[in-house]
C-alpha positions in Angstrom: 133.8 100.0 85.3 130.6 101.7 85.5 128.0 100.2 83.4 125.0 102.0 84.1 123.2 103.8 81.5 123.0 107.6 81.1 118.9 109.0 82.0 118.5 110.8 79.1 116.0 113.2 81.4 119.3 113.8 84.2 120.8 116.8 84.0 117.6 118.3 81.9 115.3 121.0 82.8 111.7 119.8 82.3 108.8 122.2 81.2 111.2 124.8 81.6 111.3 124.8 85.5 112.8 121.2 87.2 116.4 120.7 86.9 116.7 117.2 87.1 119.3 115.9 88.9 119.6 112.4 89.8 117.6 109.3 89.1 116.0 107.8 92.3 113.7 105.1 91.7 112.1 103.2 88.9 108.7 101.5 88.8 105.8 100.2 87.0 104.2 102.9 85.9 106.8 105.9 86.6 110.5 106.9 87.5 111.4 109.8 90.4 113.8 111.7 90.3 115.4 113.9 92.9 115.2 117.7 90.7 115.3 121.1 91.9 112.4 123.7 91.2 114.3 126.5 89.8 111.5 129.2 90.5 111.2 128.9 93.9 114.8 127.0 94.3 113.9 123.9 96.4 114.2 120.6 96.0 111.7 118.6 95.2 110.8 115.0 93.9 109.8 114.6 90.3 107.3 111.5 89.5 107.7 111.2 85.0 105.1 108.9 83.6 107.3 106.0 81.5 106.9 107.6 78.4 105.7 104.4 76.4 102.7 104.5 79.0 102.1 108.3 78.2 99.9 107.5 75.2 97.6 105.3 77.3 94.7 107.7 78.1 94.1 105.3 81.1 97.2 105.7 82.9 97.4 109.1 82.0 94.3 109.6 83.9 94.9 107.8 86.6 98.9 109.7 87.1 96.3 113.4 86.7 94.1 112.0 89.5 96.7 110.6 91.8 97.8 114.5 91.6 94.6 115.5 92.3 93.2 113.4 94.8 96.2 114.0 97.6 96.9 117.8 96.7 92.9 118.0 98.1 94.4 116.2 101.5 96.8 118.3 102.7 97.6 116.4 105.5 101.4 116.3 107.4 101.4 112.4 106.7 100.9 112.6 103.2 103.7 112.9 100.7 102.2 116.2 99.3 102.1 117.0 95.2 103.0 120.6 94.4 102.5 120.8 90.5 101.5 118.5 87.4 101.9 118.8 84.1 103.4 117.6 80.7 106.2 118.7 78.3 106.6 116.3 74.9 106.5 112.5 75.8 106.8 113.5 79.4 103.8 113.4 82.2 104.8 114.2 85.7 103.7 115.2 89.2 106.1 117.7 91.2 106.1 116.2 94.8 107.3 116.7 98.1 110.8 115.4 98.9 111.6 113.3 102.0 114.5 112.9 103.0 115.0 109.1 104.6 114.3 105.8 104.0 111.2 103.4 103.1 109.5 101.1 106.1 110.9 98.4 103.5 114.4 99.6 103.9 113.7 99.6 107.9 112.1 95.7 107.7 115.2 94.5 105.8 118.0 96.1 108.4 116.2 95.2 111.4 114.2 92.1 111.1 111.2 92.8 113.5 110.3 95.6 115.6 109.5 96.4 119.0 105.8 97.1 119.4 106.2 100.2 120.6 108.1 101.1 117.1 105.5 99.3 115.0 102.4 101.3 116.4 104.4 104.3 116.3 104.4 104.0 112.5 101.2 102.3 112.1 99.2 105.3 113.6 100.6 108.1 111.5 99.8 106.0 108.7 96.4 105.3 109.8 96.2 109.4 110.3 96.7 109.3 106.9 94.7 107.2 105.3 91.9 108.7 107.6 91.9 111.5 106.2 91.7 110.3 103.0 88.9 107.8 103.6 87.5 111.0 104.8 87.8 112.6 102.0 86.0 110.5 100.2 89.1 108.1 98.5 90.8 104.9 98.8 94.6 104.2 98.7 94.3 101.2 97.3 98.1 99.9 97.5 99.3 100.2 101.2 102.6 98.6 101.6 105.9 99.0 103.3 107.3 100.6 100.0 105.0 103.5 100.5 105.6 104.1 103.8 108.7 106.9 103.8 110.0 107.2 107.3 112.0 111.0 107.1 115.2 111.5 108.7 113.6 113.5 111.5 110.7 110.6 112.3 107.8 111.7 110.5 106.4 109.5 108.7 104.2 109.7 105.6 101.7 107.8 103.6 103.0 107.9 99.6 101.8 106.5 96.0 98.3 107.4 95.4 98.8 106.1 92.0 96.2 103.2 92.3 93.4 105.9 94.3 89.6 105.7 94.0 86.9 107.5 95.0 85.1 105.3 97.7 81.3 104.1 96.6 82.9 104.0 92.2 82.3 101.3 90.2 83.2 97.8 91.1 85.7 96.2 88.9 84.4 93.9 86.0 87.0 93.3 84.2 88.5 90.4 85.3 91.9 92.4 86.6 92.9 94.1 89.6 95.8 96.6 89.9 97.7 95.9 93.6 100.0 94.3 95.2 99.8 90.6 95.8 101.1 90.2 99.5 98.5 93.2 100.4 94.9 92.0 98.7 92.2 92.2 100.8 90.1 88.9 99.8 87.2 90.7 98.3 89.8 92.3 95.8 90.8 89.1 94.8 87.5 87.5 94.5 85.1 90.0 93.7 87.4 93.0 92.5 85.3 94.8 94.7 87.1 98.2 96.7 86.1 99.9 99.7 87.8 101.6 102.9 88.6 98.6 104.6 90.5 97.0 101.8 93.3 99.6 102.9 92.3 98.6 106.9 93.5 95.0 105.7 96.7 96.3 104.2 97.3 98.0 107.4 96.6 94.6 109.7 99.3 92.8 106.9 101.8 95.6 107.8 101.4 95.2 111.1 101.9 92.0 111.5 105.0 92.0 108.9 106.5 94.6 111.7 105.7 92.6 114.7 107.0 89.2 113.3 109.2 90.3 110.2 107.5 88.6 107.9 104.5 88.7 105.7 101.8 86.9 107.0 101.3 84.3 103.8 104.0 83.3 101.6 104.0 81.2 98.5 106.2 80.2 95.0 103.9 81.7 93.0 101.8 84.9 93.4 98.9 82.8 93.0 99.9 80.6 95.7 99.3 84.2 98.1 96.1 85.0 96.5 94.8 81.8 97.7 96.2 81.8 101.3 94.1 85.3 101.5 91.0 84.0 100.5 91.1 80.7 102.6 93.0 81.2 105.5 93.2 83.6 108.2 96.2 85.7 108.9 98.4 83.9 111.5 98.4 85.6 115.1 101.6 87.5 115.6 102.3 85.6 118.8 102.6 82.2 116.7 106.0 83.5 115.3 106.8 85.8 118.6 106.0 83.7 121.5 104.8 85.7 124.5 103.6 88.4 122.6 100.9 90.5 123.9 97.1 88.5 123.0 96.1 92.3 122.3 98.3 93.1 119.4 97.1 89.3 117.7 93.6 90.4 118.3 94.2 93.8 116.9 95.8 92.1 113.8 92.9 89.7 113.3 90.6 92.3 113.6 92.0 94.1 110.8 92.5 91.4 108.8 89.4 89.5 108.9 88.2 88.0 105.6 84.6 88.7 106.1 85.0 92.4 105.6 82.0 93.0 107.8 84.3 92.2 110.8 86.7 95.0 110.3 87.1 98.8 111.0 85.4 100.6 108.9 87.9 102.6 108.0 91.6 104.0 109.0 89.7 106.5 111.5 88.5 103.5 113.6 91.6 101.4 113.0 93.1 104.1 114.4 91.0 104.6 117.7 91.3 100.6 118.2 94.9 100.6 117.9 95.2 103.8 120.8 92.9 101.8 122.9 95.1 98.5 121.9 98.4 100.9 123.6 96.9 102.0 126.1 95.9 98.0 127.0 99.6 97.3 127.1 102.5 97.5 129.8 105.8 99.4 129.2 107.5 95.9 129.1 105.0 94.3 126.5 105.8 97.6 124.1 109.3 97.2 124.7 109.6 93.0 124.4 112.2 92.5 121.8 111.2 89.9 119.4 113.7 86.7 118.5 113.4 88.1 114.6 114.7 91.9 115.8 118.0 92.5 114.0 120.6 95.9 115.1 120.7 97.3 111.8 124.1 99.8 110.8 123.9 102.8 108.9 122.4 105.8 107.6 119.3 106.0 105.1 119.8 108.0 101.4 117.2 110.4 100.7 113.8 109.0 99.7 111.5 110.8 97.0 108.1 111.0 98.4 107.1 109.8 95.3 108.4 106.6 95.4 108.9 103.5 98.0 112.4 102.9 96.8 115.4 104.5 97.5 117.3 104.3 94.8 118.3 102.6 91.5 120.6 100.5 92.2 118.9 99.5 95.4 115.2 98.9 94.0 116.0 94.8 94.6 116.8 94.8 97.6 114.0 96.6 98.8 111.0 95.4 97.4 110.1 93.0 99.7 110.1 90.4 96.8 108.2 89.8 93.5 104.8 89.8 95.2 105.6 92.9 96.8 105.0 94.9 93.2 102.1 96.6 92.6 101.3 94.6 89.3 98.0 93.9 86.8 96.6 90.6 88.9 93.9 88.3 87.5 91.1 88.0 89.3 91.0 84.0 91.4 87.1 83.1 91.0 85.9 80.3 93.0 85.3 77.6 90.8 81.3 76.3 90.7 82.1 72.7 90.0 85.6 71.0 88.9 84.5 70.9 85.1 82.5 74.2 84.5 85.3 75.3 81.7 86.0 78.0 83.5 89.9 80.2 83.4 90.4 80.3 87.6 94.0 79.0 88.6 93.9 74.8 89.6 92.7 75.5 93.5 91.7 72.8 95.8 88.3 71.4 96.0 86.1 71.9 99.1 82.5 72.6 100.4 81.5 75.8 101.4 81.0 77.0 105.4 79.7 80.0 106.8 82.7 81.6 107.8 84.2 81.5 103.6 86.4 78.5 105.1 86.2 75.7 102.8 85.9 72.2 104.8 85.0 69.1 105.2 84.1 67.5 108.8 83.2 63.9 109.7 82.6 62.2 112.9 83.3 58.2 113.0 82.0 56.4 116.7 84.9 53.5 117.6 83.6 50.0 118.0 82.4 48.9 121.1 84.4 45.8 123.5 84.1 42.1 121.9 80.8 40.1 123.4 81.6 37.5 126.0 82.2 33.8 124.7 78.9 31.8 125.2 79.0 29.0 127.4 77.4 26.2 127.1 74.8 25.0 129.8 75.0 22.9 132.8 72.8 21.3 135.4 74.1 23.7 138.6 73.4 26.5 136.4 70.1 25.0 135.4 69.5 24.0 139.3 70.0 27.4 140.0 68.4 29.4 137.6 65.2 29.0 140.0 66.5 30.8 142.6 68.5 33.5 140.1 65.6 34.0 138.0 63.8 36.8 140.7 67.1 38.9 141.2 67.6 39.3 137.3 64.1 40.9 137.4 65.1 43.6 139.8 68.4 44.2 138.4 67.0 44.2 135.0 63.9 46.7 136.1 66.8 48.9 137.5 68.9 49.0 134.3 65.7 49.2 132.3 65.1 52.5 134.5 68.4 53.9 134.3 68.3 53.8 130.5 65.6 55.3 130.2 66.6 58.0 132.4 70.0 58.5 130.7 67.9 58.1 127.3 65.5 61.1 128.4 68.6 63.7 129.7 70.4 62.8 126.2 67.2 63.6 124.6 66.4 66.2 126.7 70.4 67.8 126.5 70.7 67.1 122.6 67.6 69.0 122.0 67.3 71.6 125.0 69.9 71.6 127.2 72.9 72.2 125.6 71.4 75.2 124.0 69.7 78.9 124.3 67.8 81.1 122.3 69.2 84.3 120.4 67.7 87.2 122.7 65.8 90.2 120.8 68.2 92.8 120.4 66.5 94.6 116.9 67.2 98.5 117.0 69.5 98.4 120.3 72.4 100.3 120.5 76.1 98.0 119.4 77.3 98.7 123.2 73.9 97.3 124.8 73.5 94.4 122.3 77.2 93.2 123.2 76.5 93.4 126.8 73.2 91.3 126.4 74.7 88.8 124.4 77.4 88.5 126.9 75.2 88.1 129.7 73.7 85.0 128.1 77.1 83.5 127.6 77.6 84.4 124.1 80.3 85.9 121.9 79.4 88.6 119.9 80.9 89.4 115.8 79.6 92.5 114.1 79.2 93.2 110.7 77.7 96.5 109.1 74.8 97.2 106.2 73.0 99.5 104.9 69.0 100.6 106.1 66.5 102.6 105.4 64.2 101.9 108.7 66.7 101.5 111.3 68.9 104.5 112.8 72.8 104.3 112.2 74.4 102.6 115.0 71.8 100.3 115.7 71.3 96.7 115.2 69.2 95.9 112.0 69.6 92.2 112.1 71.1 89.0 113.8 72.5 86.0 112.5 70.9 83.5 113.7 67.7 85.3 114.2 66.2 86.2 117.4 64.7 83.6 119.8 66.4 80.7 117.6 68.3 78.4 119.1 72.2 78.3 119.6 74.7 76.3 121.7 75.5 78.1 124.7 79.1 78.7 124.1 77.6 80.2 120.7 78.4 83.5 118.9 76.1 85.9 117.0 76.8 88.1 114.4 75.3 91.7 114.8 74.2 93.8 111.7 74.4 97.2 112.9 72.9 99.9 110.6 75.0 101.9 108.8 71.8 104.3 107.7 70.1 104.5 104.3 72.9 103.6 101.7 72.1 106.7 100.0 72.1 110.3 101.8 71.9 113.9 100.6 74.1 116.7 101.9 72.0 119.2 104.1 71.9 122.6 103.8 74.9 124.1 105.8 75.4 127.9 104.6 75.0 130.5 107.2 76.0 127.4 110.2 78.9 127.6 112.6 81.8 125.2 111.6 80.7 122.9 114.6 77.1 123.0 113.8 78.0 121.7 110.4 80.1 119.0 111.6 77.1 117.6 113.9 75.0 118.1 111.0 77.3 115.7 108.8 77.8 113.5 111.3 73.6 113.1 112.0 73.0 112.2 108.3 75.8 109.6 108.5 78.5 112.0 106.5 81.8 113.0 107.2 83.7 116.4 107.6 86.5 116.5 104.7 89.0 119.1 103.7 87.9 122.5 105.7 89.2 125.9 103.7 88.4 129.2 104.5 88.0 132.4 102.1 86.9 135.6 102.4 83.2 136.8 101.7 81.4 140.2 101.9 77.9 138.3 102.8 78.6 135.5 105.2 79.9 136.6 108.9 83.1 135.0 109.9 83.3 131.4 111.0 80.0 130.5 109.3 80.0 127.9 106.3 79.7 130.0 103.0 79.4 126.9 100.5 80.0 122.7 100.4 81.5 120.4 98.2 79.6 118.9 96.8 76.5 120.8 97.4 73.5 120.7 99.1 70.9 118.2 98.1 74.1 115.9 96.4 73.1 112.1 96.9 76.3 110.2 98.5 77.1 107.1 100.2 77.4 107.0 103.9 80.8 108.1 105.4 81.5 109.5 102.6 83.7 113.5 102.9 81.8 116.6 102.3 84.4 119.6 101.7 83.4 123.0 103.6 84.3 126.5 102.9 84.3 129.0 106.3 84.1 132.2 106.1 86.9 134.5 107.0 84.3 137.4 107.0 84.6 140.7 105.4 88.3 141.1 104.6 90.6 144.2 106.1 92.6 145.6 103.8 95.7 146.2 105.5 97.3 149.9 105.6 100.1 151.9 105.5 101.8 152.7 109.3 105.4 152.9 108.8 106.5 156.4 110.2 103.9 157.0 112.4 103.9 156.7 116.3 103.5 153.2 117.7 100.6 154.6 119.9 98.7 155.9 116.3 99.7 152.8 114.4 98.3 150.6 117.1 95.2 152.2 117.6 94.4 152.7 113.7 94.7 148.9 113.5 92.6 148.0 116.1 89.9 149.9 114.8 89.8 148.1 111.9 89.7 144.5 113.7 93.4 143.8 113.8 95.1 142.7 116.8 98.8 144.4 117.0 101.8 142.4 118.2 105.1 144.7 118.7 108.5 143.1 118.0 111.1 142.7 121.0 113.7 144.2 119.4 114.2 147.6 117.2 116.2 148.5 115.1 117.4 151.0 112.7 115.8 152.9 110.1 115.4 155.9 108.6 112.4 156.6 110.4 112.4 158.6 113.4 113.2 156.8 116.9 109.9 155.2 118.4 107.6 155.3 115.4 107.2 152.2 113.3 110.0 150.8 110.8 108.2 147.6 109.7 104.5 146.0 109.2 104.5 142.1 108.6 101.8 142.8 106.3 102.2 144.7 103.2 100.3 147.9 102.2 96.9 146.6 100.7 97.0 142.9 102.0 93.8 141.5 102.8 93.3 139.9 106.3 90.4 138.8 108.6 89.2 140.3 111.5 91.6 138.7 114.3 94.6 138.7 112.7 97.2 139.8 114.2 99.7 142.1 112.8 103.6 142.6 114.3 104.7 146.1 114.1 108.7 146.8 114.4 109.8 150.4 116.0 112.8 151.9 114.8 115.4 153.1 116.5 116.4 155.7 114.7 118.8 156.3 111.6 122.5 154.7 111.8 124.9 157.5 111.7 127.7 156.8 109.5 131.5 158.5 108.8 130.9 161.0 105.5 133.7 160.5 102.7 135.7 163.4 101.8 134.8 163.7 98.4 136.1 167.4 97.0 138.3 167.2 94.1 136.9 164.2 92.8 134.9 163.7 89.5 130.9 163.9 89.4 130.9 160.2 88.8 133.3 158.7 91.4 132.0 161.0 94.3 128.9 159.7 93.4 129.8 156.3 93.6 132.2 156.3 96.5 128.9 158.4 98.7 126.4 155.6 97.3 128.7 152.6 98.5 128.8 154.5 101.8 124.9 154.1 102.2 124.3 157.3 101.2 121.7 159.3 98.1 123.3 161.8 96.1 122.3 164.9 94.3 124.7 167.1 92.2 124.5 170.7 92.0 125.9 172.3 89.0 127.5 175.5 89.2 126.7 177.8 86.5 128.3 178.7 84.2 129.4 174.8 84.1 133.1 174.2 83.7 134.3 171.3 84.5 132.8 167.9 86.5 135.1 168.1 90.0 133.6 168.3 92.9 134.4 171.6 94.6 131.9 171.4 97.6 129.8 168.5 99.6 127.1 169.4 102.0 128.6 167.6 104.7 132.3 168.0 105.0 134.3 164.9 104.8 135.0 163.0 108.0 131.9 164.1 110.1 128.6 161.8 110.5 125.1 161.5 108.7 122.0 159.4 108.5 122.5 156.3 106.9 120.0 156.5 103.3 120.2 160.7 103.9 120.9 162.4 100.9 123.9 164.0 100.6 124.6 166.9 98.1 127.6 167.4 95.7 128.6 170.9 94.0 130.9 171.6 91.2 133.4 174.2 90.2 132.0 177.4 88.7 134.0 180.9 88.2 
């Protein structure tokens, strides 16, 4: 017996538009539904705010930006959002429907994957979540739930409930909204968000596909926080042995706690995982790991809206109860054991540079027992005379050595087991790595802000140049990022690519590129940017551009004339003129034009290229024998045909049968010709 309760919304039509037809997922904040868009008659996924939530002006704002932030994307591995709006108790987003199943749903039927597979979704997703950090926003909530792999392979990027605009306000509050198994460290400690907290839910992805498990477990969520903010994720190859050391550094790049270490963003996530592919054999992409499972069956539709795939599966599938995106309390680090402060019982330890808490002690084992004494005797005492000359040699020699061994100790504690830091202050990343190299030393890089030192240069080392440092050693590099605050130049009147360079110089990035139609700027020249010139931002952050189309041609009528005179009349206004392989019937004459793609009165740009159809003529078709009949069923039976009519009354009018047609049944016309019908007179 089915004991599932009736959605009151299935089977309604909401705001007078979406049929809604079946109930896919539920979450926190929302529930999808698969409906269909009765205007234009497709089928789409509808996100509905929980209603109880609708009266929260927070959430409400936050489900009106998720709608706008990814309808300004429009990229092919984002879930896309056609419509939002709100009818009674009801706030929703209209979004595009995918037609699959959830990278959770793929984790849970096959264990691990292949790394070929894994890379092959992570770098769509990274596509992704380029373009949004981009664009100027942060996803916030990257997880295998929002991760919707279609039926035909595509793979999308979904749920920018949780998105922010990068450089906003840090959080105060002493909350975070996330996912637990997903936090970046500086979420959880700080509340702090910036592109690379998404890069760090993309490293925790990637190793859950390699190995088929999250990286850190634990009872309780705050059991997971913890493990992010004190130890690093586990290499890949720890749970797949003989996995390639590539894909473990390429996890614990992303995934490094010092924030510093990582990509930037998704864009150079991306790039190192391409070069991390390229790095690797056909065999090493291939290996299939002990954890790998054959999973059976088909995938139900997925709504792009949501990570789960349906109601009744929504428990399986979610990866567990720290895979929900949830309100989290912030875990602050405690400043002593008794400072009366609310943070969660964590272990106590001492600081290191690293955010590692330890504790180190070295303890030096006793030395042999001393010889027994012996007491003295008379040949001992007899001769100690001729002993007593030979000690002093051997004693001058040890002496000698001690000191010797004394000085290199000295010498190798304080000099020789070090080297100094060279000067590597405004020196490109790639030339700094290679110095630091040459002198035997490893190389971390972090990223700031600077107002004296170019982007892309180094602005600092820790430790400081020409101090010293074990030869085996590393050194953190500080490479510039640029001034953290940067206006957008003056781009109007610039070619596309000029613009770009001119982002890119200031430390901006190209975002969503439109184009529109202006009577002032010539075509392919920026007309405006958003924001606008002179707008302070933060570095990296997306500047929108607007290129001119140019002065727009407004597209004429052609149809019936020649295909010679309709080409050339288009051409001379800037059109380029595509003809159609195959013609076909109309009633225009044979060999002038039947069809235009473009309507009478469209506006296009210079370029564009219009495709003209040439008719072959009219279709000749058999003429009914209509005399006899009445005015209304001869003028049926002719219309059915594919035939116009016109009646000619006979005068003086006696009657409404058809005494005469103006071609006699059984022989041919043009199909749409007009053919006339006379009644009886005297």
């Amino acid at each position: 017996m089915d004991t599932t309760l009736k959605d009151p919304l299935v089977g309604q039509v909401l705001d007078g538009r979406y049929r809604v037809d079946a109930r896919i997922a539920v979450g926190g904040m929302a529930t999808v539904y698969r409906a269909v868009d009765t205007r234009l008659d497709r089928v789409l996924a509808l996100k509905v705010m929980h209603p109880a939530l609708a009266t929260d002006a927070v959430f409400v704002e936050r489900f009106i930006r998720e709608a706008k932030s990814v309808a300004r994307l429009a990229h092919p591995n984002v879930v896309g959002v056609f419509d939002q709006g709100a009818e009674g108790a009801y706030v929703y987003l209209a979004m595009e429907y995918v037609e699959g199943c959830t990278l959770r749903d793929v984790l849970r039927e096959r264990g691990a994957l292949q790394p070929r597979a894994a890379l092959d979704i992570l770098e769509p997703m990274l596509a992704a979540l380029g373009a949004a950090h981009r664009a100027g926003f942060i996803h916030r909530d990257i997880k295998p739930e929002n991760v919707l792999i279609g039926d035909d392979g595509r793979v999308k990027v979904a749920d920018f409930g949780l998105v922010r605009a990068v450089g906003s306000v840090t959080n105060t509050t002493g909350t975070i909204l996330g996912t637990v198994s997903y936090l970046a460290p500086e979420q959880i400690e700080y509340g702090t968000s910036d592109t690379r907290v998404d890069v760090y839910a993309c490293g925790v992805v990637l190793h859950e596909m390699l190995t088929g498990a999250k990286p850190h477990g634990g009872d309780t969520p705050a059991q997971v926080l913890y493990l992010h903010l004190n130890e690093d994720v586990p290499a890949p190859s720890a749970a797949v042995p003989g996995m390639a050391i590539e894909l473990d550094e390429l996890v614990a790049t992303a995934t490094a706690r010092n924030p510093e270490i990582r990509p930037e963003d998704a864009v150079a996530l991306l790039a190192l995982t391409r070069r991390t592919r390229a790095a690797l054999s056909d065999a090493q992409l291939d290996a299939v790991p002990p954890q790998a499972t054959n999973g059976a069956g088909g995938h139900a539709g997925v709504a792009g809206a949501s990570g789960r795939p349906s109601q009744d599966s929504r428990d399986a599938t979610t990866g567990g109860e720290d895979a929900r995106t949830s309100v989290i309390p912030r875990l602050v680090r405690p400043s002593s054991p008794d400072d009366g402060s609310d943070t969660p019982d964590l272990p106590p330890a001492a600081s290191s540079g690293d955010g590692v808490h330890r504790t180190s002690r070295l303890t030096v084992p006793p030395g042999p027992p001393a010889p027994p004494s012996r007491p003295s005797t008379g040949r001992r005492a007899w001769r100690g005379g001729l002993a007593r000359p030979r000690k002093g040699v051997l004693t001058i020699v040890v002496a000698a050595l001690l000191v010797l061994g004394v000085g290199i100790g000295v010498w190798y504690i304080n000099s020789g087991q070090f080297t100094r830091v060279p000067s590597l202050l405004g020196q490109t990343e790639q030339v700094a790595k290679k110095r630091l190299t040459d002198a035997g030393l490893d190389a971390k890089v972090g990223h700031d802000f600077s107002n004296t030192f170019e982007r892309g240069t180094v602005m600092r080392t820790d430790p400081e140049p020409r101090s010293r440092i074990r030869g085996n050693g590393s050194v953190t590099l500080v490479i510039s990022r640029g001034p953290e605050i940067v206006r957008v130049p003056d781009l109007t009147g610039k070619s596309l690519a000029d613009a770009k360079d001119a982002l890119k110089k200031v430390g901006l990035a190209p975002g969503v590129i439109t184009r529109s139609f202006d009577e002032e700027t010539a075509q392919g020249e920026i007309i405006r940017s958003q924001p606008k010139a002179g707008t302070e931002l933060r570095p990296d952050a997306g500047v929108a551009l607007v290129v001119s189309k140019g002065r727009p041609v407004h597209m004429p009528d052609v149809t019936g004339q020649s295909e010679e005179e309709a080409t050339a009349s288009l051409e001379d206004a800037g059109l380029d003129v595509k003809i159609a392989a195959e013609r076909v019937n109309s009633p225009e004459d044979a060999g002038s034009v039947a069809e235009q793609s473009a309507k009478e009165g469209s506006r296009l740009a210079r370029g564009d290229t219009v495709t003209l159809t040439i008719s072959k003529g009219p279709r000749m078709i058999a003429v009914p024998d209509v005399t006899g009949k009445s005015i209304d069923d001869a003028r049926a039976e002719l219309t059915d045909a594919g035939f116009e009519v016109e009646v000619d009354r006979s005068f003086p009018f006696l009657d409404d049968t058809v005494a005469k047609q103006s071609v006699d049944g059984g022989g041919t016309a043009a199909e749409g010709s007009t053919i006339t019908i006379t009644t009886k007179g005297i």
